[in-house]
C-alpha positions, 0 to 999 in steps of 0.5 A, spaced: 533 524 555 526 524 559 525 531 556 526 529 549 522 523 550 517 528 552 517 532 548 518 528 541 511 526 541 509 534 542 509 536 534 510 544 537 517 542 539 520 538 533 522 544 529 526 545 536 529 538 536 530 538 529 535 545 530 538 542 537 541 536 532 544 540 527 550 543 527 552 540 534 557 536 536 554 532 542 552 525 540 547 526 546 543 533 542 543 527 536 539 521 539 532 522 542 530 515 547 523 514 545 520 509 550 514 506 545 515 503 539 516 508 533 512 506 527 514 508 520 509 510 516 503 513 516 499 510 511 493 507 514 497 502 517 502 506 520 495 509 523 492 503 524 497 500 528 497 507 533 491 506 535 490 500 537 496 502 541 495 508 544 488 504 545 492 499 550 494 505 553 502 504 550 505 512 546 508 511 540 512 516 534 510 515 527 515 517 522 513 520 515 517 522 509 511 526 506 507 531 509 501 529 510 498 522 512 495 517 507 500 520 502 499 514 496 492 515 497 491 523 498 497 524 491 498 518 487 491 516 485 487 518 480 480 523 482 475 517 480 477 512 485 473 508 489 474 503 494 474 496 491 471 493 496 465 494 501 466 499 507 465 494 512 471 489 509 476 497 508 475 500 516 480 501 521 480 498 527 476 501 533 473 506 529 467 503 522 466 508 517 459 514 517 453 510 516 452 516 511 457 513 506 457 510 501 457 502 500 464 504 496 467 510 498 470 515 493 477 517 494 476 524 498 471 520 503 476 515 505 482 521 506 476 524 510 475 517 514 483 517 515 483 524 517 478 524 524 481 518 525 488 521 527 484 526 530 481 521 534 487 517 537 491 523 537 495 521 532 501 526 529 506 524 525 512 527 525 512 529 517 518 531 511 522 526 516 525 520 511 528 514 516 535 513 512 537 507 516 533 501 522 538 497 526 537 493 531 544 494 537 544 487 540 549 491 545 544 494 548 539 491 545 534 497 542 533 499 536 537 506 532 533 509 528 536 515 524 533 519 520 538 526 517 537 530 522 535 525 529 537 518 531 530 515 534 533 510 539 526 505 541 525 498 544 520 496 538 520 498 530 514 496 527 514 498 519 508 501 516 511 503 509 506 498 506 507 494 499 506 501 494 512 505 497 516 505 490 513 506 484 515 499 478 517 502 472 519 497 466 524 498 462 521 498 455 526 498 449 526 505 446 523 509 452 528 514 451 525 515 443 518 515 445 516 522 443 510 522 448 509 522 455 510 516 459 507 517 466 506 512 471 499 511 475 502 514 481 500 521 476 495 520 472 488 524 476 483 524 469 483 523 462 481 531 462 488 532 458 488 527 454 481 528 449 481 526 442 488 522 444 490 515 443 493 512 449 496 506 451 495 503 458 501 498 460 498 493 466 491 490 467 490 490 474 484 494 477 488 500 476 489 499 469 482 497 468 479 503 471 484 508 468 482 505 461 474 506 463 476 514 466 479 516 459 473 513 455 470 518 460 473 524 457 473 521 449 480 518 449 482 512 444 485 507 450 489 501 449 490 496 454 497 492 454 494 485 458 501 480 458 499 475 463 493 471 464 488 475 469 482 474 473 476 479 472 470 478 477 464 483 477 464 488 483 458 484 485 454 477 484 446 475 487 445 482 489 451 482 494 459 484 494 463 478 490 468 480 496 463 479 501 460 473 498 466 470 497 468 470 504 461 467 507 462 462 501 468 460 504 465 459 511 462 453 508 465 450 502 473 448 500 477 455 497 477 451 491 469 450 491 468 456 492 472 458 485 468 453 482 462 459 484 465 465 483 467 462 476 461 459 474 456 466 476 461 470 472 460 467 466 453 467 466 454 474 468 460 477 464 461 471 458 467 469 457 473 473 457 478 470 454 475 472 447 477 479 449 483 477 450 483 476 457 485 470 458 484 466 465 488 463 469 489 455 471 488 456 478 482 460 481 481 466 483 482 466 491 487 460 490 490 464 486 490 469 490 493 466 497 499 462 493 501 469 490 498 475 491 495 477 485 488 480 486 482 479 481 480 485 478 473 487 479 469 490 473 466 496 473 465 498 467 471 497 463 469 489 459 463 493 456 466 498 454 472 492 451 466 488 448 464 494 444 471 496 441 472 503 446 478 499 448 483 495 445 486 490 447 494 488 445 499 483 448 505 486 451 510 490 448 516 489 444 519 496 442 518 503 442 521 507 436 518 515 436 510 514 437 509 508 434 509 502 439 511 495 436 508 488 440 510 481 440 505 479 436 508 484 430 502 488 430 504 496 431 500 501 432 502 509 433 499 512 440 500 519 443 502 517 450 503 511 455 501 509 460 504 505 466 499 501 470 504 497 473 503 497 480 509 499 486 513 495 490 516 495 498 522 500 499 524 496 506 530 493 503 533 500 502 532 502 509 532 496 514 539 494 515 537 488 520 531 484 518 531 478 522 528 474 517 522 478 517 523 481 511 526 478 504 532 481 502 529 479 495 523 483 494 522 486 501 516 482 503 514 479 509 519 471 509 512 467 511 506 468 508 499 471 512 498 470 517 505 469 521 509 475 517 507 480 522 512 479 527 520 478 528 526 478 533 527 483 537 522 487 537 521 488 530 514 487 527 510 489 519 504 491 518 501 492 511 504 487 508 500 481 507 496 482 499 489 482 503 488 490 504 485 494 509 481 488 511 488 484 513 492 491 516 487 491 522 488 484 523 495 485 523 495 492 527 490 489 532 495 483 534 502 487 534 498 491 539 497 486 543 504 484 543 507 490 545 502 492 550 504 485 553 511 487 554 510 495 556 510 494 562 517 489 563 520 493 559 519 500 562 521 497 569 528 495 565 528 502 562 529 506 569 535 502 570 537 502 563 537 509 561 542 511 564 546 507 561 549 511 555 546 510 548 
């Protein structure tokens, strides 16, 4: 067992730990004792979280069921995505971005960030490795991670699978009749392929807006379904980032107040975009954003291109019958493709067979809101999931360090006696 533990964290030897679990019948090949925390996910959670651990001087293994770190990010986003927010709000812990980037640092920037990140910390991920179950044995008070071929016995589990873990598709009437390609966001790179054709863009958030812009770019005909009431801010006000305005703002004045300002500003600025068939909310944009998560869109481009008639703007959608689209307000319309702007959601409910009441069995979320939903029972902690970015994910990562690292050395001391126990 004291090799394994040592050997587990040595990439060099996980094809041999993998080949000695399988086809054995010892339940001792099968289970490996892991004397720090295992961390699923190597997202830029999962990373964060590592860092600050190794950091307080505590060893940890990730798990990643993709072969890379950073997979949403590295496979699932489109090449013209930037960061919404400036630099200084998206760094991780202990490490800020090059002084070299860009205020806004583009898609292969960041990877590249993430990626000296890991190399810094020493941070390797065992990769092409999916956690098929978490529970927490209250007999010997450790957690059981397995995945196909290894089970992970620890004293701590901290889950890093984030908020975007699974792609959301909606279920349309006639989806099956569409002759067109329906794609989610999670495929769509460019609007190279898509030249000269009408495209019907389903879901209005940051995402939706930017795909609508990115096909205008490559001389496609977008369409933008907007169902709900949305906020839409400009990327930056009075010669500063709305975010950082925001949060400076909030340091003086009422959450409400400060909406006042930020709403204010963007009518002078971007005029008044319920005529554009994007209707504001009653709640203002932050309020909104603390009671339900829902982001305010930054624009970057996209409400000009709506205000000259590139983009056209559809309420939702009622059925879809070979390439026409049929809305709720009786309009139809003929596209030559769709696509699914309609975001993603938590996969925890799947895996993790012990919550504690630190995840709802509902939706996979954190059960109290940011920022008491980062620890659990029995050693049970999640990052990633607060609906405040990266900037709330070092929070998190630095706090679950801590934690932990307060609890290192009385569990090792516990663990000599322990482990010679059987498992």
């Amino acid at each position: 067992m004291e090799e394994y533990a040592k050997r587990v964290h040595d990439p060099y030897f996980q094809p041999q730990i993998a080949a000695s679990t399988t086809g054995s019948g010892s339940s001792m090949a099968s289970r490996v004792w892991v004397p720090g925390p295992v961390i699923v996910g190597a997202g830029p959670s999962g990373l964060a979280a590592a860092a600050c651990l190794k950091n307080h001087g505590v060893p940890v293994l990730i798990l990643e069921r993709s072969c890379c770190i950073a997979s949403l990010w590295k496979m699932k986003t489109y090449d013209r995505l930037c960061l919404h927010l400036p630099k200084q709000f998206c760094q991780l812990p202990l490490l800020p971005f090059p002084k070299d980037f860009p205020t806004y640092p583009t898609k292969q920037q960041f990877l590249a960030y993430l990626e000296g990140y890991a190399r810094k910390f020493d941070l390797k991920p065992v990769f092409n490795t999916v956690v098929v179950r978490a529970e927490y044995d209250g007999g010997c008070e450790v957690w059981r991670v397995k995945t196909k071929m290894v089970e992970y016995v620890c004293r701590w589990v901290i889950v890093a699978t984030g908020e975007n873990a699974e792609e959301v598709v909606p279920k349309i009437e006639g989806m099956n009749e569409f002759i067109g390609p329906i794609l989610h966001t999670s495929s769509y790179k460019s609007g190279d392929c898509f030249e000269n054709k009408k495209v019907l863009v389903v879901g209005c958030g940051n995402s939706g807006m930017e795909v609508c812009l990115d096909l205008c770019n490559y001389n496609a005909h977008p369409s933008l379904v907007v169902r709900d009431s949305l906020h839409v801010l400009p990327q930056e006000m009075l010669g500063r980032s709305t975010f950082g305005l925001s949060m400076w703002l909030l340091k003086w004045f009422p959450i409400r107040v400060v909406d006042r300002i930020l709403l204010f500003a963007s009518h002078f600025m971007i005029g008044d975009t319920d005529r554009l068939g994007l209707n504001r909310p009653k709640l203002g944009p932050l309020e909104l954003k603390n009671i339900s998560g829902k982001t305010p869109v930054l624009d970057v481009g996209t409400l000009a291109k709506i205000r000259s008639g590139d983009i056209k703007v559809y309420p939702g959608i009622k059925k879809l019958a070979c390439n026409t689209v049929e809305f709720v307000d009786g309009r139809m319309e003929k596209f030559d493709a769709i696509i699914l702007a309609t975001g993603y959601r938590s996969n925890v409910t799947t895996w993790l067979k012990d919550t504690n009441d630190l995840f709802s069995k509902k939706d996979g979320f954190p059960t109290k809101p940011f920022p008491e939903g980062w620890k659990g029972e029995c050693g049970l902690y999640a990052i990633g999931f607060t609906k405040r970015g990266l900037l709330g994910t070092s929070i998190e990562a630095a706090r679950i360090a801590e934690d932990i690292a307060r609890q290192w050395t009385t569990d090792t001391k516990h663990f000599k006696s322990f482990r010679h126990q059987p498992l």
